[in-house]
N, C-alpha and C positions, 0 to 999 in steps of 0.2 A: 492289596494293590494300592499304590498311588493314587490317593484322587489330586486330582488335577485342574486346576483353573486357568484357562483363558480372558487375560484384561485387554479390552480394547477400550479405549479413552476417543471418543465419538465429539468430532463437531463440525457438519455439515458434510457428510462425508457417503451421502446418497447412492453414489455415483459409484464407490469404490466396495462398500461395508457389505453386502452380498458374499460378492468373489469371499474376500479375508474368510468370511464366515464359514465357508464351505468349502475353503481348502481344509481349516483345522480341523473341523468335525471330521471332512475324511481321513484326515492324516491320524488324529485323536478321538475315536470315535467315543471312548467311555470320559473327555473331558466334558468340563459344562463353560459356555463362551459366554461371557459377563461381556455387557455394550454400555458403557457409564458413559449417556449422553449429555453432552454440557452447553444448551442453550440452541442445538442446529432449527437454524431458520427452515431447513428444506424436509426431507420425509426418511431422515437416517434414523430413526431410534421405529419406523414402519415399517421399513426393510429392514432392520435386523430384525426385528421380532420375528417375522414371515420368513427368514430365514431359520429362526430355530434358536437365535440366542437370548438369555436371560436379558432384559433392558431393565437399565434404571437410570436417573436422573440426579444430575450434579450442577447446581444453580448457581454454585459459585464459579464465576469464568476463569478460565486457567487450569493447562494439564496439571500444573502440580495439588492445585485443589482435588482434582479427577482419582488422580492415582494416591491421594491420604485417604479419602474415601473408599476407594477398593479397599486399600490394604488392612484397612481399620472391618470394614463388612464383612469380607469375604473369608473364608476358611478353607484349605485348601494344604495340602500335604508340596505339592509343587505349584507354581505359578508361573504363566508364560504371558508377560507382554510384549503388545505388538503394537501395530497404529494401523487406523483403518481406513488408509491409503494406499496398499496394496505397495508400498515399495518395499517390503521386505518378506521374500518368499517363503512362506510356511514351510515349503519340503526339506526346510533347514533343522524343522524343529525337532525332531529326535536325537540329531548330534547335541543339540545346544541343552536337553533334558538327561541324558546321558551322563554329565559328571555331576550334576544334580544327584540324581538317584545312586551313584557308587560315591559317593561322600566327599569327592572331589573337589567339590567347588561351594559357596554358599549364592554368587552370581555369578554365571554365565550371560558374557556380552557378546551380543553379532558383530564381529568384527567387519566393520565395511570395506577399510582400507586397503588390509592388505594384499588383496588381489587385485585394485584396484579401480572395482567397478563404481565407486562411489564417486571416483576421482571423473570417470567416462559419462557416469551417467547424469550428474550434477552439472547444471549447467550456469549454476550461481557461485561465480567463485569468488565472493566474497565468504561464501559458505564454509571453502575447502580452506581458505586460511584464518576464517576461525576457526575450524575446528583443529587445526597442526597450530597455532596459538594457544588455546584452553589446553590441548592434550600437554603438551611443551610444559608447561609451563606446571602443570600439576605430577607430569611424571617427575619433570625438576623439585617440586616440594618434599615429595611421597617415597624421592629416590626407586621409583616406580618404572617399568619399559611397557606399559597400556598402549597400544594399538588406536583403539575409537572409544573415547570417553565420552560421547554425548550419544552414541548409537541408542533406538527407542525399542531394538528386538532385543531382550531381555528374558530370561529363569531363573528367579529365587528358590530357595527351600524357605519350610516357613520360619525357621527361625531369624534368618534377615528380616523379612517382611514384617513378622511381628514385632520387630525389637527395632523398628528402622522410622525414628522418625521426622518425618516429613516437616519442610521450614517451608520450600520455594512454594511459592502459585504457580507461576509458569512454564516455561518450556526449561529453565534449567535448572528440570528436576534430575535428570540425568546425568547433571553435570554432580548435584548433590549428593545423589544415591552412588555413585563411581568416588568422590569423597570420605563419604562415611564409610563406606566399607573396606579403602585403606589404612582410614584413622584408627579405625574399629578390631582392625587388623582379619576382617571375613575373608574366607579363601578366594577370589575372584579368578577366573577363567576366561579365554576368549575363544571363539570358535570362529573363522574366517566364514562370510557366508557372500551370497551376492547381493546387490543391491540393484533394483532399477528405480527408474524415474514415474513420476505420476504419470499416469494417463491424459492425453490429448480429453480436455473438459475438465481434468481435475486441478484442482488450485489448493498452495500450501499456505498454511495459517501463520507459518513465520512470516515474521518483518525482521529483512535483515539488518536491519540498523537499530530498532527499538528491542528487539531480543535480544541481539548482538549484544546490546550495553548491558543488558540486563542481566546477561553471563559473567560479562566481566566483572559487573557487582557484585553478584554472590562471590564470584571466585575471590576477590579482595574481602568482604566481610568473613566467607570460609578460613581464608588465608587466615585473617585478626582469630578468629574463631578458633582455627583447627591448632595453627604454628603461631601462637602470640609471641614469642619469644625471638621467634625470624622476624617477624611482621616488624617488631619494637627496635630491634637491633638495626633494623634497614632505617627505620625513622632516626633514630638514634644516631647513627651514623652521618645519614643528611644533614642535621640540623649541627651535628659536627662542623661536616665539613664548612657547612657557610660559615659557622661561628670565627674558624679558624680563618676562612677567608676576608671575614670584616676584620678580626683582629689584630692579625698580622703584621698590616701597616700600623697602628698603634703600637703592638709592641718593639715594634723596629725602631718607632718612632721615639719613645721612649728608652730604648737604649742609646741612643745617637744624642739625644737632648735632653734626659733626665724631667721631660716633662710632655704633659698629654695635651695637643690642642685637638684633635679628633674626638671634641667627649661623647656626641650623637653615636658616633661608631663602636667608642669603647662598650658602652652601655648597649646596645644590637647585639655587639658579640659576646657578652655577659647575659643576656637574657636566649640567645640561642642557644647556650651553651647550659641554660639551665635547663632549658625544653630538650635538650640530648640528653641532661641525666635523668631527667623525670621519666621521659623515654623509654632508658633502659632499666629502669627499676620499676616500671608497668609493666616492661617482660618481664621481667624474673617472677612479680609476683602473682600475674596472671596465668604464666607456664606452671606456677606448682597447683593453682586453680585446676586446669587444662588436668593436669595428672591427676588431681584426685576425681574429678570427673572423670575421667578414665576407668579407674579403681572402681568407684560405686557403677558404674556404668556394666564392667566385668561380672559385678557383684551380683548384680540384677540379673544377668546373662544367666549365671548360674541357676539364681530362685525359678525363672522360668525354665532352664532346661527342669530342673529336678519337678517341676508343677507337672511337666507335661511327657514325663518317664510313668505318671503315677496310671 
């Protein structure tokens, strides 16, 4: 049989982390429910325990710190996370472990969207356009049709989790982990499920403006990271067009009168014009980097499948 672990990433979540605890066990009764507590001022890592889950302790703040640490500790055939705010209903979890275990998938994401209770039950809509920005914009890279790229109800097999690692602190861990495993090329899946909102007394740890940014930074450093080549070619291009824009008039200028009085201009669009080729020959040589990191990357894949056949 699968053994199976349950990650819930815990901070200050009192109020909620009970309920969570005691849907899984019922739904999963031979899983074991990991509660990686990260700093909660209130009495969550008391009540999970009294509830029956495994507690441990994660000092550095930030989910992405929370979930390197599970995945680095923990061992575990399947792995289901969640968040321990009760907005994503467990009686989900057998569809979303399902292509898991028939070889399906190496992530299954709860899809929020598509039924649209995420859209009803959120009531932050700066939230729902970032989240149709981030999605956009990475199905746009990845040539990808992804539903909910930042959803937090998640099942790995262990071979993602072990071979998956973790950059962000933060909350856009999920935006990371949905990255590397198109880059990586893992089979990903999505399962539509519902969504509801916290509880009257419950409060979310996002900040929608300091997260907010915080996504779009990774996504731009992922971007240089993942797609150097696109990333270089777009700078490349820019620094183009202004070139062409300063120069223009000098070169007009210079055909009309055989001489240049605009030399501050000429010399702008001579120096942007060397930052477009520099530009594009940082893509080129950092896209054959990109591959061969690919390559050893595959390579590695292998030594641990064959380690762990034995």
């Amino acid at each position: 049989m699968d053994k199976i672990a349950v990650l819930i990433p815990c901070y200050n979540e009192e109020m909620t982390i009970k309920k969570v605890i005691e849907d899984f066990k019922r739904l999963l009764p031979l899983a074991t429910v990991y509660v990686y507590d990260n700093n909660s001022t209130d009495n969550t890592a008391k009540v999970a325990k009294e509830a029956g889950a495994v507690v441990k302790s994660e000092y550095r703040q930030g989910k992405g710190h929370v979930v390197r640490s599970m995945f680095m500790d923990i061992d575990a055939d399947i792995y289901v996370m969640t968040d321990g705010d009760d907005t994503y209903p467990a009686e989900f979890v057998d569809r979303l472990i399902t292509p898991i275990q028939n070889g399906e998938a190496d992530m299954v994401i709860g899809d929020r969207h598509s039924n649209g209770t995420y859209k009803a039950e959120n009531k932050r809509a700066l939230h729902n356009f970032g989240n149709n920005l981030v999605k956009n914009f990475i199905n746009l890279l990845f040539h990808a049709d992804l539903k909910d790229i930042m959803s937090g109800y998640r099942v790995f097999n262990k071979k993602f989790v072990k071979n998956m690692p973790v950059n962000s602190g933060g909350f856009e861990i999920e935006t990371e982990m949905t990255l590397h495993a198109l880059d990586k090329s893992f089979l990903i899946k999505e399962i539509a499920i519902e969504y509801r909102d916290r509880p009257d007394g419950s409060f979310s740890k996002l900040n929608t403006y300091s997260d907010g940014l915080k996504v779009l930074k990774t996504i731009m450093w992922l971007f240089k990271d993942y797609k150097p080549l696109s990333f270089f070619l777009f700078i490349s291009f820019l620094f183009f067009l202004l070139g062409l824009f300063v120069g223009v008039p000098v070169i007009i200028e210079f055909i009309e009168t055989l001489y240049i009085t605009k030399v501050p201009s000429a010399i702008l669009s001579v120096g942007l014009i060397i930052i477009s080729v520099l530009a594009l020959f940082s893509g080129f040589i950092l896209d054959t980097a990109v591959k061969q990191h690919r390559e050893n990357y595959f390579l590695q894949m292998l030594r641990w499948l064959e380690d762990h056949k034995k």
